[in-house]
C-alpha positions in Angstrom: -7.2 -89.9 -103.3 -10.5 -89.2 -105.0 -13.2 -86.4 -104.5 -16.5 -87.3 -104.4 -19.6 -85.2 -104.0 -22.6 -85.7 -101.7 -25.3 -83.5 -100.0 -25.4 -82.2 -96.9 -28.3 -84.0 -94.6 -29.1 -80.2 -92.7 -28.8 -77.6 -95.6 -28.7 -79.8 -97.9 -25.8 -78.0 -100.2 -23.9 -80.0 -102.2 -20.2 -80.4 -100.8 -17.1 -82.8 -101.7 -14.9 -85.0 -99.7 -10.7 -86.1 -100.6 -11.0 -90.2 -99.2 -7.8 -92.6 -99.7 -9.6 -95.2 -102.0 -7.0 -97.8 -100.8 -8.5 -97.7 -97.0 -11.7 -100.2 -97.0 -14.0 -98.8 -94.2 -13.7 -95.5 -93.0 -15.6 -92.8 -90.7 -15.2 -89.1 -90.0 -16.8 -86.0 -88.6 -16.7 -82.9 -90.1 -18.5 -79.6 -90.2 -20.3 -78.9 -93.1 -18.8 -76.2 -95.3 -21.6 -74.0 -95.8 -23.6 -75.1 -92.5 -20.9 -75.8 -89.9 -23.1 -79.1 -88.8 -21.0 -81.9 -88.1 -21.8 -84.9 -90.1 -21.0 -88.3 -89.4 -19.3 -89.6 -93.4 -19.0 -93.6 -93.8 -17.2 -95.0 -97.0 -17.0 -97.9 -97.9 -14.4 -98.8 -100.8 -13.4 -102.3 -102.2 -11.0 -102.7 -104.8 -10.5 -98.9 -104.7 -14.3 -98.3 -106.0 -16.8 -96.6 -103.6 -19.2 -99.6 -102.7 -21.3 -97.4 -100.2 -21.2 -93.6 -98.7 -23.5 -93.3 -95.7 -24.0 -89.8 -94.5 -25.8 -88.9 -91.2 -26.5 -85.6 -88.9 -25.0 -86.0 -85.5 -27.6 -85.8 -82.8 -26.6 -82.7 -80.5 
């Protein structure tokens, strides 16, 4: 497990996510923690190094 750090795309505050670096292609939903927006988080790890982190608002 390894934090990383990313912004929020509705507030905009900084906030930090626990991923497994072992799993290649992930995706969740969560609420912001300063916001409560759900945002859609996409990472993409290979060889246990983030490759790509794709973070987009949910349409609502």
């Amino acid at each position: 497990m390894e934090e990383y750090f990313f912004q929020c795309p509705y507030c905009w505050e900084e906030i930090s996510m626990l991923f497994d670096t072992s799993i290649r292609n992930q995706q969740y939903i969560e609420d912001c923690e300063v916001c409560c927006n759900p945002i859609e988080i996409n990472p993409l790890f290979q060889n246990g190094e983030l490759i790509n982190l794709e973070i987009n608002s949910i349409e609502q």
